[in-house]
C-alpha positions in Angstrom: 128.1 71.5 121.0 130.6 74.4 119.8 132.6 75.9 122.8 132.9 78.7 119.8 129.9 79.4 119.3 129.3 80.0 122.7 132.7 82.0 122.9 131.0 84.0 120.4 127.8 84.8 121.8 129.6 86.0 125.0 132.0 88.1 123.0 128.7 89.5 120.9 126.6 90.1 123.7 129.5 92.2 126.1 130.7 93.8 123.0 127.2 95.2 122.4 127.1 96.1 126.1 129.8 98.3 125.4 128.5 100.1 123.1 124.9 100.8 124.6 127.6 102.3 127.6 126.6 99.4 130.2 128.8 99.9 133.3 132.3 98.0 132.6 132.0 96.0 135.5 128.9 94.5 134.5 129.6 93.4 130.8 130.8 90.4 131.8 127.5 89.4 133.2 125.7 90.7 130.1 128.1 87.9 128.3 127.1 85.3 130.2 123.7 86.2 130.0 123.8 86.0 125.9 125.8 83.2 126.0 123.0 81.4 128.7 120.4 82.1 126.0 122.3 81.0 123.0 123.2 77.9 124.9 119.5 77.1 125.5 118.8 78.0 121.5 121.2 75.0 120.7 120.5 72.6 123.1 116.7 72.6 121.7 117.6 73.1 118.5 119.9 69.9 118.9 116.8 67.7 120.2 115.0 68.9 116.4 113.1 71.1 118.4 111.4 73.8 116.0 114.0 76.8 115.9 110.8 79.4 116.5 110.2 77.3 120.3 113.9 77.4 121.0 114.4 81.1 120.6 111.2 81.6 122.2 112.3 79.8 125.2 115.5 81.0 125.2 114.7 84.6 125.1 112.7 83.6 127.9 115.5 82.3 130.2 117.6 85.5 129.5 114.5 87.6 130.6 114.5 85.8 134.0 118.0 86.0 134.3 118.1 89.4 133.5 115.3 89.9 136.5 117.4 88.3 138.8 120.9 89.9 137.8 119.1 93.2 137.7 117.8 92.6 141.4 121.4 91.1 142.9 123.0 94.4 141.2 120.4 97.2 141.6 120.5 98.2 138.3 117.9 98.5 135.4 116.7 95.0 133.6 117.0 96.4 130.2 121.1 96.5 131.0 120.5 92.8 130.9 118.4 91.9 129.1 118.7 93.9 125.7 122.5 92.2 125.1 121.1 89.4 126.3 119.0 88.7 123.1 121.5 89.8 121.1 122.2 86.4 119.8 119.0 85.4 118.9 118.4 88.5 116.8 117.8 86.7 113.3 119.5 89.6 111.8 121.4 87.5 109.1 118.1 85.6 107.9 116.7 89.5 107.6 119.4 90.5 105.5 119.0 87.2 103.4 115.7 87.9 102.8 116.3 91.5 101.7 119.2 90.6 99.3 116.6 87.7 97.9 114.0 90.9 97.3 116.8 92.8 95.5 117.8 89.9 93.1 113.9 89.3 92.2 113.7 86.0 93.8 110.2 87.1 96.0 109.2 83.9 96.8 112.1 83.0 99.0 112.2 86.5 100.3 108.8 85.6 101.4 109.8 82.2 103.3 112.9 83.8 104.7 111.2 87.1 106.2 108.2 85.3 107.7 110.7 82.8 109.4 112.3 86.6 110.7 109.6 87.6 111.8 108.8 84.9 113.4 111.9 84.6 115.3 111.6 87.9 116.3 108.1 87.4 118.0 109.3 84.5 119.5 111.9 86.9 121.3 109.1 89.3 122.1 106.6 86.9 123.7 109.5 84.9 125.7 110.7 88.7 127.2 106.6 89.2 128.3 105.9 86.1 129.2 109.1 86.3 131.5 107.7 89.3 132.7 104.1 88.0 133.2 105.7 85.3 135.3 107.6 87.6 136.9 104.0 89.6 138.5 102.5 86.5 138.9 105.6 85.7 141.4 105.9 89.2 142.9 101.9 89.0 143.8 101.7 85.7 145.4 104.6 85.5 147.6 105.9 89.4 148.0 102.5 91.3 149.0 
């Protein structure tokens, strides 16, 4: 697995903690959380795992991490948890699918932006079904 690409997905995730203002002595932990969820992406992805499960469940792990980080520091779970996905954001397969549309070349601007889309619900349903499992938690064992 590439120690770079995980280098990267740290680097991404603090950088865009920086510019969303998250508190300086908390980028660090929004890198690790990015580079926790990019590290689950590849290690299903490795196992030929469908690419649409593995963001889903990574995006799941950084939501949980992000809960618990966000607890252990007092702070809001969005700090977290908005980096945190920043590496699963299929933003280059969106922009491949756009310059496909300009060229005239619909039908693999068609396969390319449902596969976005895809991806991107896949990040959406991990983050609520983190949260889901997170009030199933808080109701049976913190009343």
């Amino acid at each position: 697995m590439g120690a770079e690409q995980l280098a990267m997905s740290f680097i991404a995730t603090a950088a865009f903690g920086l510019i969303f203002n998250v508190p300086k002595k908390l980028l660090a932990h929004c890198g690790v959380v990015g580079m926790i969820g990019w590290l689950i992406y590849l290690l299903i992805v490795e196992h030929e795992l469908d690419p649409v499960l593995a963001t889903f469940f990574a995006a799941f792990v950084v939501a949980v991490v992000s809960q618990l980080l966000a607890r252990a520091y007092k702070t809001p779970v969005t700090i977290f948890s908005v980096s945190g996905i920043i590496p699963l954001v299929p933003g280059g397969l969106a922009y491949e699918a756009m310059r496909h549309v300009v060229v005239n070349d619909y039908n693999m601007a068609l396969q390319l932006a449902a596969k976005a889309f895809m991806l991107s619900g896949a990040i959406a349903m991990g983050i609520v079904f983190s949260e889901v499992v997170n009030q199933m938690v808080k109701t049976k064992f913190f009343r």
